[in-house]
C-alpha positions in Angstrom: -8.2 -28.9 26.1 -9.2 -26.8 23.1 -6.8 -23.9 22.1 -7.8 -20.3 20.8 -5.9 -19.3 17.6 -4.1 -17.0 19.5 -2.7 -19.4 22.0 -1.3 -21.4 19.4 2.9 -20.5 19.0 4.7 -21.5 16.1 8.2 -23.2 17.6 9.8 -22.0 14.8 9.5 -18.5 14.9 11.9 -16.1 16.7 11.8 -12.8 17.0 15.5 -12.4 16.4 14.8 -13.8 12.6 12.3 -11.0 12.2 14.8 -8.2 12.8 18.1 -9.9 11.8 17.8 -8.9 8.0 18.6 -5.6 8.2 22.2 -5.5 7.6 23.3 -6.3 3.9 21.0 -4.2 1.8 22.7 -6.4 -1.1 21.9 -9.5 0.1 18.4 -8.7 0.4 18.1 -7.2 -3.5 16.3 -4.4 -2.7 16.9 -3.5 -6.2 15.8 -7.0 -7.8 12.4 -5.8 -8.3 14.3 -3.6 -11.2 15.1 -7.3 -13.4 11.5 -8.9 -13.0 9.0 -9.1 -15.7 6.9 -5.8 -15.7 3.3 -7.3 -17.0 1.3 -4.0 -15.5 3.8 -1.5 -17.0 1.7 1.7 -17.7 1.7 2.4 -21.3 4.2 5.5 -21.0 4.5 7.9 -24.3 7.1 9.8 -23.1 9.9 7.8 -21.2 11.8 10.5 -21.0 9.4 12.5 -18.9 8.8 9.0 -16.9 12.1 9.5 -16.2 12.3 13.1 -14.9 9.2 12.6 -12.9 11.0 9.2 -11.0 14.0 12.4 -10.3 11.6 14.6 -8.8 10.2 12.0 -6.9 13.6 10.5 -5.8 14.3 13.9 -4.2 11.5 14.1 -2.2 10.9 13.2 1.4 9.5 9.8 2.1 5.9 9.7 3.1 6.0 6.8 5.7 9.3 7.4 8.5 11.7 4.6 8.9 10.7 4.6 12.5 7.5 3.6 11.4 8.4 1.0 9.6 10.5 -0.5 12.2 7.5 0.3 14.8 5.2 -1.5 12.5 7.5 -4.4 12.1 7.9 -4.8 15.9 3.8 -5.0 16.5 3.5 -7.2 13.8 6.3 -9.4 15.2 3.8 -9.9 18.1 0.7 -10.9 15.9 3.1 -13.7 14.6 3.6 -14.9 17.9 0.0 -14.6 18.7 0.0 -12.0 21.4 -1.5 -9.4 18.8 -4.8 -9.1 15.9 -4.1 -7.5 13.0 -6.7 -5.5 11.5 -6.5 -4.0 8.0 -8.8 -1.2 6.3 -9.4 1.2 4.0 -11.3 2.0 0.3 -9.9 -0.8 -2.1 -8.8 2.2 -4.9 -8.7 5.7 -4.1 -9.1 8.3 -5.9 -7.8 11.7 -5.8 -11.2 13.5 -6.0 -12.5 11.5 -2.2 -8.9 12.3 -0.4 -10.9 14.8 2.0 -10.6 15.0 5.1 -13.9 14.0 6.1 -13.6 11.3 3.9 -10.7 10.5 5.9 -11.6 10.6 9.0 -15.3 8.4 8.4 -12.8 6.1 7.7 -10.6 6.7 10.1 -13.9 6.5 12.6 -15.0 3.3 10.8 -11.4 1.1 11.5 -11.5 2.5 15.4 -14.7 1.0 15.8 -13.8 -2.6 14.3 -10.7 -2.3 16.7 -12.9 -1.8 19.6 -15.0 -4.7 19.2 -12.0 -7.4 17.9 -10.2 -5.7 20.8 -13.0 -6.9 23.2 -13.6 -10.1 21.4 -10.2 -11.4 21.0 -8.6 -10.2 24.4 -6.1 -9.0 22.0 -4.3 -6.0 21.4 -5.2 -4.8 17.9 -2.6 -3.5 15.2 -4.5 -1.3 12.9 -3.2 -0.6 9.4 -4.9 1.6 7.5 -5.1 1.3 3.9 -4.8 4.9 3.0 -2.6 7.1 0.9 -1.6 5.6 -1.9 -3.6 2.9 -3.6 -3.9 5.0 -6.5 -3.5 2.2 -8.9 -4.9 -0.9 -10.3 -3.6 -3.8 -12.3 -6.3 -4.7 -15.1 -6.5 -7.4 -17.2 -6.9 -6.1 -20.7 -5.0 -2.5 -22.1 -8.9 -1.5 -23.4 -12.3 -0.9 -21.3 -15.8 -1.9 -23.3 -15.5 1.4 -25.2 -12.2 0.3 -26.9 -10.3 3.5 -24.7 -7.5 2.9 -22.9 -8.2 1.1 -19.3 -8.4 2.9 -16.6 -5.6 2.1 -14.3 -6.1 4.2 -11.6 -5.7 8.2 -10.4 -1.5 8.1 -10.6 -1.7 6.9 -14.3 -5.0 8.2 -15.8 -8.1 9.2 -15.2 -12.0 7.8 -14.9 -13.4 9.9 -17.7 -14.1 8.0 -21.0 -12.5 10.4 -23.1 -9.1 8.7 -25.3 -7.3 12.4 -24.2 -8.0 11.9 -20.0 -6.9 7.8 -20.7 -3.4 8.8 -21.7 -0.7 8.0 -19.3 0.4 10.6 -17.7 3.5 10.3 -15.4 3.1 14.3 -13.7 0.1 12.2 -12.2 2.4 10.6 -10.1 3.4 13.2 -8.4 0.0 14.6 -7.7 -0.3 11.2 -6.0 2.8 11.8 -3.8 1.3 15.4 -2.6 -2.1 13.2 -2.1 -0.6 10.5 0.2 
């Protein structure tokens, strides 16, 4: 008897391991991202302003509710086991200048309708995640574009226009971003 991919369970996966990691933040080194290498650093002039733009931002509200996260962890939980379809969307970089609301809500419109026809195809519930607010940066390969500028590394750090001026760095960009998401 042939088996769909969602019938399929993985014996060694049990819910309880999914949740069970929340009690020693220390264990976990939420911090340890702070000690890796930092090969997309963004070429910062001022560090100092880098640095009182991370204290405004670190006083801020978060943008996504912990009991989102832990609602978003549970339904994903149940795409692990197979009972769920994950379905992921959104523009691949955004930009300041397209965060509209009709912007928005096309693709909003656009991620509903691919829901409604993996609902119906996989028998599935489908967990949408939209890939909005916030992908405001890009790693590149190379610190210079064809015109010998600075790269352009995405809204939060600088900005399209091939001018050397709009490809500085620029960390109150960042919290234009925050407002943005």
């Amino acid at each position: 008897m042939r088996q769909e991919w969602h019938q399929i369970r993985n014996p060694g996966l049990e819910l309880g391991s999914l949740t069970n990691d929340l009690a020693a933040p220390e264990v976990l080194g939420l911090d340890r991202w702070r000690t890796l290498p930092r090969a997309q650093m963004p070429p910062w002039e001022d560090m100092d302003e880098v640095g009182q733009v991370c204290g405004v931002l670190s006083g801020v509200p978060p943008i996504v509710a912990p009991y989102e996260v832990e609602e978003l962890r549970t339904r994903l939980a149940l795409v692990c086991e197979g009972r769920a379809f994950v379905l992921q969307g959104g523009d691949c970089a955004e930009t300041f200048a397209d965060n509209t609301e009709s912007h928005l809500i096309a693709n909003a419109r656009t991620l509903l309708q691919m829901a409604v026809v993996l609902t119906y195809g996989a028998s599935l519930p489908v967990i949408k995640v939209a890939r909005v607010a916030g992908q405001y940066t890009k790693p590149r390969s190379s610190p210079t574009d064809a015109l010998g500028l600075p790269v352009y590394r995405g809204d939060l750090i600088n900005s399209l226009e091939a001018t050397p001026e709009a490809r500085v760095a620029d960390p109150q960009r960042m919290i234009r971003a925050y407002a943005n998401s």
